[in-house]
C-alpha positions as a Markdown table, in Angstrom:
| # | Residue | x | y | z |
|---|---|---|---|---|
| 1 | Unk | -54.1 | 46.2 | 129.7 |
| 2 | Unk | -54.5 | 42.1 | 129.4 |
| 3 | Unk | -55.0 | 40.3 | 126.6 |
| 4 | Unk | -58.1 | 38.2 | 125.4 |
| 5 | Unk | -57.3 | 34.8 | 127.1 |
| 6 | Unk | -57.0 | 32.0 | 124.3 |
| 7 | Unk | -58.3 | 28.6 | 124.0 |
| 8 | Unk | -57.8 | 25.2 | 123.4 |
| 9 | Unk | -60.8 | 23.3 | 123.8 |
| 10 | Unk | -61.5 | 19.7 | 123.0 |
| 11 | Unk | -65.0 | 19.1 | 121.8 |
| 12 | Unk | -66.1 | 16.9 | 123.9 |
| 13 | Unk | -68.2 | 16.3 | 127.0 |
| 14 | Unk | -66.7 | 18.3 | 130.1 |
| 15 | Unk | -68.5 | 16.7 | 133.2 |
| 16 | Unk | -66.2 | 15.6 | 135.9 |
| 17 | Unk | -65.5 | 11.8 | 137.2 |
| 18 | Unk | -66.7 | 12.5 | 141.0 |
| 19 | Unk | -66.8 | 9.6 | 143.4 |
| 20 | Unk | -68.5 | 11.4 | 145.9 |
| 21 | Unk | -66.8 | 10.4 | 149.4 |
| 22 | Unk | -67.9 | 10.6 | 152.7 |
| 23 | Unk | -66.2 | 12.6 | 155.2 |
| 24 | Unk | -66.8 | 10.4 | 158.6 |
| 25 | Unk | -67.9 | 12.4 | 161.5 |
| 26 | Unk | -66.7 | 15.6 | 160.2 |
| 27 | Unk | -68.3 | 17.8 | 162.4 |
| 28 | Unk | -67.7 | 21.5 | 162.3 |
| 29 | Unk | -66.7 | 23.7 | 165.4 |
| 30 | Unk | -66.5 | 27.9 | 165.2 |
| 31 | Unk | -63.4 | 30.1 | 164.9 |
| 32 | Unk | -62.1 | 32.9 | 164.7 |
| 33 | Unk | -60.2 | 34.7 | 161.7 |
| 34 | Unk | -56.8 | 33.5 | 161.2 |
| 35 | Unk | -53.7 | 35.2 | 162.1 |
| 36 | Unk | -50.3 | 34.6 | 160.8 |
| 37 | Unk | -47.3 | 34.5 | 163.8 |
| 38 | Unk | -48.7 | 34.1 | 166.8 |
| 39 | Unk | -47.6 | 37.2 | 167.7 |
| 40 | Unk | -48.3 | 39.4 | 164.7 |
| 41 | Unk | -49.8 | 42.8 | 165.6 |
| 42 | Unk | -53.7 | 42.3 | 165.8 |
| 43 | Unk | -54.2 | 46.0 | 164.5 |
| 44 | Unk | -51.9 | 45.3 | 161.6 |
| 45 | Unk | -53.7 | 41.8 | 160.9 |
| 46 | Unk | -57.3 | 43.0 | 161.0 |
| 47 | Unk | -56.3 | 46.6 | 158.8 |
| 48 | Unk | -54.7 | 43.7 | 156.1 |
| 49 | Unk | -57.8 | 41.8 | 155.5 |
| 50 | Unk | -61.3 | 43.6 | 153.5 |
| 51 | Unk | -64.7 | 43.3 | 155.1 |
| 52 | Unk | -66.9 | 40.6 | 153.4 |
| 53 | Unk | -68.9 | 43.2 | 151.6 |
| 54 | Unk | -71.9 | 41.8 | 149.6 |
| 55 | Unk | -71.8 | 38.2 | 151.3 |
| 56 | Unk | -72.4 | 36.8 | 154.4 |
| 57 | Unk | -69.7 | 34.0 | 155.8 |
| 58 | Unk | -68.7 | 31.8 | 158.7 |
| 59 | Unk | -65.6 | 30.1 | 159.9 |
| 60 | Unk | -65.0 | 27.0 | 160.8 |
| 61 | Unk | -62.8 | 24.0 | 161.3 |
| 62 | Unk | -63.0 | 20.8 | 159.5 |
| 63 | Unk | -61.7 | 17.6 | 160.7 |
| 64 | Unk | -59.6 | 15.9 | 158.1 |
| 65 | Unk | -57.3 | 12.5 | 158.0 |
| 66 | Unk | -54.0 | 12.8 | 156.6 |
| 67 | Unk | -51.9 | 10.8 | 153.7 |
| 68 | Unk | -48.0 | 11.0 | 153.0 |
| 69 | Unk | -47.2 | 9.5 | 149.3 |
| 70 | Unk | -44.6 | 6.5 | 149.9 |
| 71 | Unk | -42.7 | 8.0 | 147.6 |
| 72 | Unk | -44.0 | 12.0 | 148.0 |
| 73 | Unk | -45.6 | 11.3 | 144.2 |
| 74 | Unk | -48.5 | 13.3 | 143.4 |
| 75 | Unk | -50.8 | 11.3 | 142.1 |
| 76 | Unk | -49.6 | 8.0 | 143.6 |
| 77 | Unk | -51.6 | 5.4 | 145.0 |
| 78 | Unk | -48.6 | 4.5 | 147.2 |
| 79 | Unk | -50.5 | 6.6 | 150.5 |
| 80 | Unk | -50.8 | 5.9 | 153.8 |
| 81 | Unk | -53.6 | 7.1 | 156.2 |
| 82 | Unk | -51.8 | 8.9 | 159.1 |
| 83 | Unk | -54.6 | 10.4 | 160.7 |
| 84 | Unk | -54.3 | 8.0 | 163.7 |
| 85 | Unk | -50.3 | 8.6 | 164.5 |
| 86 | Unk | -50.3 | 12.7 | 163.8 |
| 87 | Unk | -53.8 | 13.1 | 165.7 |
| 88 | Unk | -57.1 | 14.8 | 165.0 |
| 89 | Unk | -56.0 | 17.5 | 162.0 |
| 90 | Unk | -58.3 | 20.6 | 160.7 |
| 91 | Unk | -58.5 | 22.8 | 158.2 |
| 92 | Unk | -59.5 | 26.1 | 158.9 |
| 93 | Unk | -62.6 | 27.0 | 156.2 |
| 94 | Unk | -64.5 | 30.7 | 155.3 |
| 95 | Unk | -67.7 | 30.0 | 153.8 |
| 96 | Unk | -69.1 | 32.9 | 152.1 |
| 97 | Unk | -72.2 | 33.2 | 150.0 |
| 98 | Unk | -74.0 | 36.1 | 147.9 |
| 99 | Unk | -76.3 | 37.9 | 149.9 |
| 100 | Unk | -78.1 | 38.2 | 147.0 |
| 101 | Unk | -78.1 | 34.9 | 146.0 |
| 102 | Unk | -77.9 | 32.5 | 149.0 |
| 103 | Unk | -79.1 | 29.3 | 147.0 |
| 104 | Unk | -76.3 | 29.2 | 144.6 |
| 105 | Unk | -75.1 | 25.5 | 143.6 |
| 106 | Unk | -71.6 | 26.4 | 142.9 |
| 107 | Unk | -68.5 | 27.3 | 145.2 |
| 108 | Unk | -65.3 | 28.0 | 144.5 |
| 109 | Unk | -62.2 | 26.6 | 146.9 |
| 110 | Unk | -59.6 | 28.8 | 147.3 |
| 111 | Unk | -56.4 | 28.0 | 148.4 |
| 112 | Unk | -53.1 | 30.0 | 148.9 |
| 113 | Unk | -49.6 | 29.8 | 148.3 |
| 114 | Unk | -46.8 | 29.8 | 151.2 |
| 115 | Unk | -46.4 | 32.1 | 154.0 |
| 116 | Unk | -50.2 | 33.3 | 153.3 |
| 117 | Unk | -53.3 | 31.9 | 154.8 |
| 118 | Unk | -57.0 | 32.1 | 153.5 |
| 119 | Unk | -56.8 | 36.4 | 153.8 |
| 120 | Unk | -54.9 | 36.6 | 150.7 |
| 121 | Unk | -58.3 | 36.1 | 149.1 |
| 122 | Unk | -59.4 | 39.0 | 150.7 |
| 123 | Unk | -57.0 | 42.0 | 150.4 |
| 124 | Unk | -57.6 | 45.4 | 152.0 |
| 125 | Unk | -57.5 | 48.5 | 149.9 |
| 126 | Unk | -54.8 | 50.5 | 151.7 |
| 127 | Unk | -56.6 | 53.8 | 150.3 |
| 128 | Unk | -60.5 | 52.6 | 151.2 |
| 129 | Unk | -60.4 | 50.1 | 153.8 |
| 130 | Unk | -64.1 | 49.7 | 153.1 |
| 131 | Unk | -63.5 | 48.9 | 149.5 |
| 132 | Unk | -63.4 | 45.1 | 147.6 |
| 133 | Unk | -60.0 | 46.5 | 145.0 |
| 134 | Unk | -58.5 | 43.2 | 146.3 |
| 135 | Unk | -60.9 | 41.0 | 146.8 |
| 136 | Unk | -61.4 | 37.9 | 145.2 |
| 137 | Unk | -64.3 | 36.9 | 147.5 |
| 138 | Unk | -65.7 | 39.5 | 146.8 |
| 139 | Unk | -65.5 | 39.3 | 142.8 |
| 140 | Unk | -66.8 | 35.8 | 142.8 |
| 141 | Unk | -69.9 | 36.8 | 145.2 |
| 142 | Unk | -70.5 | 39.5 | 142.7 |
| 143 | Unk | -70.1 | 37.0 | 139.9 |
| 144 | Unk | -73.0 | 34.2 | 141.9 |
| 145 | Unk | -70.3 | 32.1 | 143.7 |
| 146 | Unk | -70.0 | 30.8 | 147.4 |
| 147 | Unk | -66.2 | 30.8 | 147.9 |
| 148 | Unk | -64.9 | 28.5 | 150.7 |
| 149 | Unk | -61.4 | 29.8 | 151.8 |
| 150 | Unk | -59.2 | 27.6 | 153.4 |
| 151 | Unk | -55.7 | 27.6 | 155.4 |
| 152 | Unk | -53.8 | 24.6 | 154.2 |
| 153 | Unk | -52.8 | 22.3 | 156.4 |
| 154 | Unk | -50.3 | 24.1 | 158.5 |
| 155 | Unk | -50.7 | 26.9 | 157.6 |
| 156 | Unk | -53.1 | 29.7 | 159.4 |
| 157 | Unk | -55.6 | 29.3 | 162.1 |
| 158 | Unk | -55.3 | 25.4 | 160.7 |
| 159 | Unk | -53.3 | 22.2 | 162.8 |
| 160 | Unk | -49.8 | 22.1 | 162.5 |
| 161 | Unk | -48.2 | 18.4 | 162.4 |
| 162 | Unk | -44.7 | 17.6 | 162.3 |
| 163 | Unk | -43.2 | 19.2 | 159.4 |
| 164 | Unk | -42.1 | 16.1 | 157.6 |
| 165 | Unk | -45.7 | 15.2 | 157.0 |
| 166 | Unk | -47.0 | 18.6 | 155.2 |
| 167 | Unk | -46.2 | 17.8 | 151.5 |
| 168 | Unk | -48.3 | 18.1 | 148.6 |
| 169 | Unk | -49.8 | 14.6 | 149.4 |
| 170 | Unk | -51.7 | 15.5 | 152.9 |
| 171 | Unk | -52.2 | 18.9 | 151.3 |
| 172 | Unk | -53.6 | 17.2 | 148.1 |
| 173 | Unk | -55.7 | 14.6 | 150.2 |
| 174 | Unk | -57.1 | 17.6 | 152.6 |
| 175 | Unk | -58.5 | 19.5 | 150.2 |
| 176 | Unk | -60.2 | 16.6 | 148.9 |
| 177 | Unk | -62.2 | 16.2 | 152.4 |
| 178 | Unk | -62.9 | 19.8 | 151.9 |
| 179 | Unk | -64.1 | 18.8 | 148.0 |
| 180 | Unk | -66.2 | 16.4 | 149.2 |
| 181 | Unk | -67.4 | 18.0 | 152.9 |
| 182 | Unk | -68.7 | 20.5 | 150.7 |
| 183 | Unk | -70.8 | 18.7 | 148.0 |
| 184 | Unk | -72.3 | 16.3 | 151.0 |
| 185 | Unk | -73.8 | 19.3 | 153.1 |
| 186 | Unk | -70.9 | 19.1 | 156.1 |
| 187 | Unk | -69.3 | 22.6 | 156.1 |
| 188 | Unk | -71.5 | 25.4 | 158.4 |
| 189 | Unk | -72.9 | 28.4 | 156.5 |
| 190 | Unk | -73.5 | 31.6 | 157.4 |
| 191 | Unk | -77.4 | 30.9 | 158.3 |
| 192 | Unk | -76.4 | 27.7 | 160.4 |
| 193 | Unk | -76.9 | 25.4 | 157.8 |
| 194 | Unk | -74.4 | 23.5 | 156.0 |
| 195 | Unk | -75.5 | 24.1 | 152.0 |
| 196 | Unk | -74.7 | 21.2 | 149.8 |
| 197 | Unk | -73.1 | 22.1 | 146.4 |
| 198 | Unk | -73.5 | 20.7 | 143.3 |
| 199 | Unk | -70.4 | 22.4 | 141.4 |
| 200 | Unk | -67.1 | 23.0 | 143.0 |
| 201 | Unk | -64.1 | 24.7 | 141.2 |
| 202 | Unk | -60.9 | 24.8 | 142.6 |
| 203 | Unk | -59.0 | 27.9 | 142.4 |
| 204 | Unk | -55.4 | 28.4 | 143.8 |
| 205 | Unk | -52.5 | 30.5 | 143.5 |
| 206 | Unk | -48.6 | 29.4 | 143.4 |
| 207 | Unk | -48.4 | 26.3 | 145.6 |
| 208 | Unk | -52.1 | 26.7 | 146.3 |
| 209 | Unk | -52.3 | 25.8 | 142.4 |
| 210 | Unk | -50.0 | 23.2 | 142.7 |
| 211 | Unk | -52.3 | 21.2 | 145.1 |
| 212 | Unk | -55.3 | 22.5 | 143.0 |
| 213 | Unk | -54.0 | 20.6 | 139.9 |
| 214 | Unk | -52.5 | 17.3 | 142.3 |
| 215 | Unk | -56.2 | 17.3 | 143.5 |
| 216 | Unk | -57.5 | 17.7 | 140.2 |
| 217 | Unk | -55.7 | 14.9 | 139.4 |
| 218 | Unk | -55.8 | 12.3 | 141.8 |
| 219 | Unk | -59.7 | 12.3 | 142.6 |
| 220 | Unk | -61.0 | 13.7 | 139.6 |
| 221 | Unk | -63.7 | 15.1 | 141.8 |
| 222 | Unk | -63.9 | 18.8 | 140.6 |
| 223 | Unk | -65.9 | 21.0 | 138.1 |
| 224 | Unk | -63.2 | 23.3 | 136.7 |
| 225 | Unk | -59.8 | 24.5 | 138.0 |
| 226 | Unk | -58.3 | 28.3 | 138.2 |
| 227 | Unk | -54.6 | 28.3 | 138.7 |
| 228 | Unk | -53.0 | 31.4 | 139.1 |
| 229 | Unk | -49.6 | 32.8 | 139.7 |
| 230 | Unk | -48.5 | 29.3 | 138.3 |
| 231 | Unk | -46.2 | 27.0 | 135.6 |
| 232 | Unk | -44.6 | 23.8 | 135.1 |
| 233 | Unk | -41.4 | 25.9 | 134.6 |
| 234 | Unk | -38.8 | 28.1 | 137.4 |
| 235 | Unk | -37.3 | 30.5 | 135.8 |
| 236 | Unk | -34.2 | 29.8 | 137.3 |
| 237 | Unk | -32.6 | 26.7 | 138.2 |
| 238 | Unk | -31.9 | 28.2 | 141.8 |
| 239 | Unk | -35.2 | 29.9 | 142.5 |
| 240 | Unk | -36.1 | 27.1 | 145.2 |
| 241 | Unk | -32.5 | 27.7 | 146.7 |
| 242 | Unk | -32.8 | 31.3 | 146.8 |
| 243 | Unk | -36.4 | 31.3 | 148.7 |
| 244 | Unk | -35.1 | 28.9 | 150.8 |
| 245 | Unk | -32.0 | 30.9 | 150.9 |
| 246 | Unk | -34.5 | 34.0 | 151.8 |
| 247 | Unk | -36.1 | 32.1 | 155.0 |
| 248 | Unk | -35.1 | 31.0 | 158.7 |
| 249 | Unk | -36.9 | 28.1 | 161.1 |
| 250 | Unk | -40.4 | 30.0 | 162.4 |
| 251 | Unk | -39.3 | 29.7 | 166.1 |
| 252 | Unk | -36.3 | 32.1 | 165.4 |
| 253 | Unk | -38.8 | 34.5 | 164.3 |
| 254 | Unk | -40.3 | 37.2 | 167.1 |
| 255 | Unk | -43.4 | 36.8 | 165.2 |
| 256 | Unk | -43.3 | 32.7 | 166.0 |
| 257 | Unk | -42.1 | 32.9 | 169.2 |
| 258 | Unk | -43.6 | 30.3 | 171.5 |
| 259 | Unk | -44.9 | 28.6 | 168.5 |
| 260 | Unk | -43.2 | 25.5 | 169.4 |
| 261 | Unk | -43.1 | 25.0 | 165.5 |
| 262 | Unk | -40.7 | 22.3 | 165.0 |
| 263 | Unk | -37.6 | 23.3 | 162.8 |
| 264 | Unk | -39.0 | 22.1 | 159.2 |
| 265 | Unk | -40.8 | 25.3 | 159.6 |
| 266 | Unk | -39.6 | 28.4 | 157.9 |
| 267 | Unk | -40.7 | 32.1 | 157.2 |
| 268 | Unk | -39.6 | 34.7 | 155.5 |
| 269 | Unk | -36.5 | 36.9 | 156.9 |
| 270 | Unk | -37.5 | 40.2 | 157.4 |
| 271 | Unk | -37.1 | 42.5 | 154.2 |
| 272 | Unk | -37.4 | 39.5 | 151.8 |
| 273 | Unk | -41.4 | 39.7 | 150.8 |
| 274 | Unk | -40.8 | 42.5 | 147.8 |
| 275 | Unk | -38.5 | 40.1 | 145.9 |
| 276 | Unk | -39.8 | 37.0 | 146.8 |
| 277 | Unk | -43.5 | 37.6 | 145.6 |
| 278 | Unk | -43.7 | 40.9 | 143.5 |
| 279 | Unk | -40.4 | 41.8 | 141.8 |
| 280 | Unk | -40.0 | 42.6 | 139.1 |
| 281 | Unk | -43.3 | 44.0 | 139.2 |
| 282 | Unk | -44.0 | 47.5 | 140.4 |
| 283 | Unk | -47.6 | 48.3 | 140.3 |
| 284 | Unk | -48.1 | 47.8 | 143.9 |
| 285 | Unk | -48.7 | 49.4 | 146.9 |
| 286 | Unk | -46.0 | 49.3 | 148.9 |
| 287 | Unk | -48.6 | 49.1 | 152.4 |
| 288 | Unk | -49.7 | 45.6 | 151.0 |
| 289 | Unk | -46.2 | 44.8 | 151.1 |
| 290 | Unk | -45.3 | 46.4 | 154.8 |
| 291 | Unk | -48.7 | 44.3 | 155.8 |
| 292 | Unk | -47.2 | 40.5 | 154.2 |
| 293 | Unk | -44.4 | 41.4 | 156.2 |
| 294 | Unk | -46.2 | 41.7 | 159.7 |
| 295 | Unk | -48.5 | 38.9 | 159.0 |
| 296 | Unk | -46.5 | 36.2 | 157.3 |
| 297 | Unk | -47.1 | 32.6 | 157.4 |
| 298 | Unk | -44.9 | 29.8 | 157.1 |
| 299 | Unk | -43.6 | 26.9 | 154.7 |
| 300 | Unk | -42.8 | 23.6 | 155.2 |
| 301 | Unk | -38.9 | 22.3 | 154.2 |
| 302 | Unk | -41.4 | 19.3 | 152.8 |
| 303 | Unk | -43.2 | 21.2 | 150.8 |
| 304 | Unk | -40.2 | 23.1 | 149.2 |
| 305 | Unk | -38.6 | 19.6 | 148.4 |
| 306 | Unk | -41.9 | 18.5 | 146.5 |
| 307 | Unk | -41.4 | 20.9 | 143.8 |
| 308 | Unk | -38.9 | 18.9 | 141.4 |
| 309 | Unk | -41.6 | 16.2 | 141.6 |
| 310 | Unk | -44.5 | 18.3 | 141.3 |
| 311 | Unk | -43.1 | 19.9 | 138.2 |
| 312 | Unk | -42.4 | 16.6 | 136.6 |
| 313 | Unk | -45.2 | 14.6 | 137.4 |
| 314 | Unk | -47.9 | 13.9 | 134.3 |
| 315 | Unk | -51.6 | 14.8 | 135.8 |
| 316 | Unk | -54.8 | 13.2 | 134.4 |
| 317 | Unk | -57.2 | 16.4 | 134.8 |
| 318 | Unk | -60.9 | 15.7 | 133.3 |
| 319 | Unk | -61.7 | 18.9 | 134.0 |
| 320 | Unk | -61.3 | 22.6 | 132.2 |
| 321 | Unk | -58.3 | 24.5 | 133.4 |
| 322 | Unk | -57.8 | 28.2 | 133.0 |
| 323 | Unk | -54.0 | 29.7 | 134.2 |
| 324 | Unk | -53.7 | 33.3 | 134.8 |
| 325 | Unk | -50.3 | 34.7 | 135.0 |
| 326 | Unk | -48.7 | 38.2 | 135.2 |
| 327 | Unk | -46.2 | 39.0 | 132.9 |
| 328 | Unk | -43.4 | 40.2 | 135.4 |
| 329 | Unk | -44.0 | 37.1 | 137.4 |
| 330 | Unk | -40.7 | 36.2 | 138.7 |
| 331 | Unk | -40.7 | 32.8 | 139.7 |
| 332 | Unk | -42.5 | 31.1 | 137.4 |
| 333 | Unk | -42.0 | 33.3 | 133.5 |
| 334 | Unk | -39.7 | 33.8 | 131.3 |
| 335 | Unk | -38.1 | 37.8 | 131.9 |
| 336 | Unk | -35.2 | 36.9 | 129.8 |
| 337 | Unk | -33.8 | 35.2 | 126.7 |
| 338 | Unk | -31.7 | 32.9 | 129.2 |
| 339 | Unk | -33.7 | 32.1 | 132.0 |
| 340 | Unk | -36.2 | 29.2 | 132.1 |
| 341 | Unk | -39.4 | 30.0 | 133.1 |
| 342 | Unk | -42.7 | 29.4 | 131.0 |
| 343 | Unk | -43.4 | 32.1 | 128.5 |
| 344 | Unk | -45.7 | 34.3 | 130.0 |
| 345 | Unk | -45.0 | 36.9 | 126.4 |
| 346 | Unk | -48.9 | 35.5 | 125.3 |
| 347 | Unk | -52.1 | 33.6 | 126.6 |
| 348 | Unk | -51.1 | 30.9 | 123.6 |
| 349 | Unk | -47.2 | 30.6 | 124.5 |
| 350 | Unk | -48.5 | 29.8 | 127.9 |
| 351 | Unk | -51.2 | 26.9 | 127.1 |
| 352 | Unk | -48.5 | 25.6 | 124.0 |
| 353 | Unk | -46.1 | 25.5 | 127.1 |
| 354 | Unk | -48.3 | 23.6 | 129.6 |
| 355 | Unk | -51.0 | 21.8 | 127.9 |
| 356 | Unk | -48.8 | 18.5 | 128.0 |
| 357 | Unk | -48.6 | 18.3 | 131.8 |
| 358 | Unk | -52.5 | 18.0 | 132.2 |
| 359 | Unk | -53.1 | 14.8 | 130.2 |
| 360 | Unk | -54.4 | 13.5 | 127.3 |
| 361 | Unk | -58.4 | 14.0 | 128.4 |
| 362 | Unk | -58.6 | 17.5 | 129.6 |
| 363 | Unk | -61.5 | 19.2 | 128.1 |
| 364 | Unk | -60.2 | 23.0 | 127.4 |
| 365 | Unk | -56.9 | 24.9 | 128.8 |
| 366 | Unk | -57.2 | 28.8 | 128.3 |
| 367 | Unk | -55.0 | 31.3 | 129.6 |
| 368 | Unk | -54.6 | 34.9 | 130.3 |
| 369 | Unk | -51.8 | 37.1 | 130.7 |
| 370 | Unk | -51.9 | 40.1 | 133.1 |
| 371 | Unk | -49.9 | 43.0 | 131.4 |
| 372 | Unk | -47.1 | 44.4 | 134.5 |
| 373 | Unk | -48.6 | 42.6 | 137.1 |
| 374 | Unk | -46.1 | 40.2 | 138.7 |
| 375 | Unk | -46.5 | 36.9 | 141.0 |
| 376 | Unk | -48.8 | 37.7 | 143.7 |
| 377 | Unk | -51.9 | 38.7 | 141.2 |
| 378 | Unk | -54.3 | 39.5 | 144.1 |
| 379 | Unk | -52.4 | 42.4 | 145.5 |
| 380 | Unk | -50.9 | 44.5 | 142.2 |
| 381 | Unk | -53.3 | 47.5 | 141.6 |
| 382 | Unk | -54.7 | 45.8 | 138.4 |
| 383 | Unk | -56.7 | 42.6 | 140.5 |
| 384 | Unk | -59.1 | 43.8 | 138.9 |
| 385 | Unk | -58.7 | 42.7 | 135.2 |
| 386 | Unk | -57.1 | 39.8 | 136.8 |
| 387 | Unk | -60.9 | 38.8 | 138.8 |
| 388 | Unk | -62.9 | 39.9 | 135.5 |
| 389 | Unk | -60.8 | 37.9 | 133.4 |
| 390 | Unk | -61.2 | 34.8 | 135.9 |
| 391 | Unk | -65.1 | 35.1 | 136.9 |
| 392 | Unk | -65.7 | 35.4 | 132.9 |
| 393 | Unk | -64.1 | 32.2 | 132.3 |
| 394 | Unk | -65.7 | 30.8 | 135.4 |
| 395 | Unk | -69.1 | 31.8 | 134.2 |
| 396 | Unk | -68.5 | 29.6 | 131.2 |
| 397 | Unk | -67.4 | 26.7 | 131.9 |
| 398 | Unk | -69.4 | 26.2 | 135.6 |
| 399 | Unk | -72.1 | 28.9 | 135.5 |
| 400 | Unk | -73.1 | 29.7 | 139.2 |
């Protein structure tokens, strides 16, 4: 069982600073569901993902321009608009709503961590293939929310540009477009329509919470923000070593083949998913694990050079933040007297632990510890507690 996630909540207005931007001539084309290597095995890839039970969605692309920090600073104002010299870029984006509530104001973005794509918001239940155990979609749509999952950029169904220009600033300034294409009415709905909303949270897990808080951050343009599988701290000084150490270029890989990825893109070697994402955690089906492994994604070398900065880097977030964690996560808590990740032993260890990196005018942190459950939350047999815990604090702090 979890514990009661604790709080530390300024009393004081909560709304956030938005500067509502204009997306120019975002239009929005169909697509189909994403896959990860090109040549994954399609019956493996559509058995991985859960229907969209109790919501109806659509897919589509989203044109977006990108920025590079000069230096890679999140946060900086020292960006460049490179839309012009990398091309027309998109970001793949699944809009679902509540069937049962197809007016709702308030969406939550969800964005993953590396080597997934927008699926691993929507698990499949390797004993009822019919079922929602792993879905986070589906918990929010349950809860009143419109979810928009998206493939960062390059990652997924979404463009690839060179390598050197995926960092945590374009993926940071991308979901920003999304931020705003959403709140102007410019992302296609289920009915045709593109719904406007009036609330956005952003919700992300390992890296995906990493360019959740950046976001956060630099535009100040969100409601509330759900990081999960997430800390300022790695346990160990040579955890980004050893999941570099853990990948190869994407072209090497049969699943890449005829990618023409350039060589800045890795993915996992085969057999490395179990401790790279899970360990030491048990509580897993080991089918959800056979399945990452046939329908990987990739990482950027970029990206994986960001993190010193990332974890260093002071954020002004005006909005609330809630960070769910699993106790056995291996990357980012503490699983020994030695090691230095955050420590993940109690909700209030964790918020002591982070509450300086968010800045001086963030309404609330809270936090929430998952009992056994290590870093890739969505997929341990206990998702669950970890949606109930999440949709509750949701429901609080932007009501749907």
């Amino acid at each position: 069982m979890g514990r009661t996630y604790w709080s530390n909540r300024r009393r004081r207005g909560v709304g956030a600073a938005a500067a509502l931007l204009v997306v120019g001539a975002a239009t929005v084309v169909t697509a189909g569901n994403a896959i990860a290597g090109p040549n994954s095995d399609p019956d493996v890839v559509a058995a991985s993902v859960a229907p969209n039970n109790g919501r109806e969605c659509t897919t589509s692309r989203l044109p977006v321009d990108l920025e590079v920090g000069t230096p890679a600073t999140p946060g900086s104002d020292l960006t460049l608009p490179l839309g012009g010299a990398l091309g027309q870029q998109e970001v793949v984006v699944k809009l679902c709503v509540p069937e049962n509530n197809r007016s709702t104001s308030a969406v939550q973005v969800l964005t993953h961590g590396i080597t997934y794509d927008h699926r691993y918001w929507n698990i499949a239940d390797p004993d009822d293939p019919e079922g929602d155990r792993y879905s986070w979609e589906a918990a929010a749509a349950e809860a009143g929310y419109a979810t928009a999952s998206i493939d960062r950029i390059g990652n997924g169904d979404s463009t690839h540009p060179p390598s050197p220009a995926v960092t945590i600033d374009s993926n940071a300034t991308a979901m920003h477009q999304v931020v705003q294409a959403l709140r102007t009415g410019e992302i296609e709905g289920p009915d045709g329509t593109a719904p406007a909303f009036g609330k956005v949270a952003l919700v992300g897990h390992s890296y995906g919470s990493m360019t959740s808080w950046t976001t956060a951050s630099r535009y100040q343009d969100v409601d509330a923000l759900l990081l999960t599988g997430v800390s300022h701290n790695i346990r160990e000084v040579q955890v980004p070593t050893s999941i570099e150490g853990s990948m190869h270029p994407a072209i090497l890989d049969p699943r890449f083949a005829g990618s023409n990825l350039d060589l800045g893109y890795i993915t996992p070697r085969p057999g490395t998913h179990r401790n790279l994402y899970y360990a030491p955690g048990i509580d897993v089906d080991p089918r959800i694990i056979e399945r990452d492994e046939a329908t990987k994604g990739s990482v950027t070398q970029s990206e994986l050079m960001d993190y010193p900065v990332i974890f260093r880097t002071r954020l002004d977030v005006q909005a609330p933040v809630f960070i769910i964690n699993g106790s056995l996560d291996g990357i980012f808590c503490t699983q020994g007297p030695l090691d230095l990740g955050a420590p993940c032993d109690s909700p209030e260890s964790l918020v002591e632990n982070e509450r300086q990196w968010f800045g001086p005018d963030v309404p609330s942190i809270d936090a929430y510890i998952v009992d056994g459950a290590g870093h890739d939350l969505n997929a341990f047999r206990d998702a669950q507690e970890t949606f109930g815990a999440s949709m509750n604090w949701l429901s609080g702090v932007m009501p749907s």
